[in-house]
N, C-alpha and C positions, 0 to 999 in steps of 0.2 A: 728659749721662749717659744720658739715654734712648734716643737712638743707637747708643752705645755698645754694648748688648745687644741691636743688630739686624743679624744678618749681613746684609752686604752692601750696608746703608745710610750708605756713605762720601757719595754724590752727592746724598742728601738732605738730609746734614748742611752741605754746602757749600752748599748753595743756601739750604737754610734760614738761615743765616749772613748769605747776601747780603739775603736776602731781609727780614731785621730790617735791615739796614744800611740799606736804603731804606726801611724802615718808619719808624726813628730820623729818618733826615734827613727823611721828610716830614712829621712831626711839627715838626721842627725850623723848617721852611721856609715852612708853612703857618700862613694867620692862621684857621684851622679847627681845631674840635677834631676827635680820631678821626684814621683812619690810614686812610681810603677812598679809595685812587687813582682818578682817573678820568683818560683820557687827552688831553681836549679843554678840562680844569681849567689855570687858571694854577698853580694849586700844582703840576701837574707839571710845568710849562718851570723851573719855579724848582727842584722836582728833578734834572732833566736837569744844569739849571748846578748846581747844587752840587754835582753827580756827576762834574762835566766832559765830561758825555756832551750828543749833540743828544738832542732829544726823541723821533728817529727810531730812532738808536742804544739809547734807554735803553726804546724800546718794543718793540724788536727782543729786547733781553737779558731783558724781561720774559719774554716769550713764550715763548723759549727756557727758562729757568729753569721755567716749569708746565710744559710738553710736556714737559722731563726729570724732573719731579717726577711726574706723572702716567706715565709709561712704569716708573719705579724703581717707584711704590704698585703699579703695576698687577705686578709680579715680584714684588715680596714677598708680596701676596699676591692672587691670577688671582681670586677673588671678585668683585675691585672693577672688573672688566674692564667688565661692562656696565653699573655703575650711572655710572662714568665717562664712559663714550664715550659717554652719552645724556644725560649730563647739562648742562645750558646755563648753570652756572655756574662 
């Protein structure tokens, strides 16, 4: 719903989607609590397979998924333009 009342936040709302999807399975996948992806963790090759994705693939869709997430915040509203792009998280 809270997408819902934000013009022009379809692309957020899709990622965000995916973005729980791998949250869910790495919760699922993992003998860790918490949802902290790290890329060089066995829990995320064991993501990858349960995605059917390689680890290279599913690290490539990551990225892409924030760079689109971060370009749609930075349109909706230009404020968050420089605390983004300087930011290292």
């Amino acid at each position: 719903d809270f997408f819902s009342v934000i013009a022009g936040s379809e692309l957020l709302q899709r990622n965000y989607v995916r973005l729980r999807q791998m949250e869910q399975m790495l919760q699922l996948v993992s003998t860790e609590g918490g949802a902290k992806l790290q890329l060089n963790h066995e829990s995320f090759q064991q993501l990858a397979k349960a995605l059917q994705q390689t680890p290279e693939i599913l690290e490539n869709e990551l990225s892409l998924l924030i760079s689109e997430n971060l370009q749609a915040l930075n349109q909706l509203d230009p404020r968050r333009r420089s605390k983004i792009l300087n930011s290292d998280s």
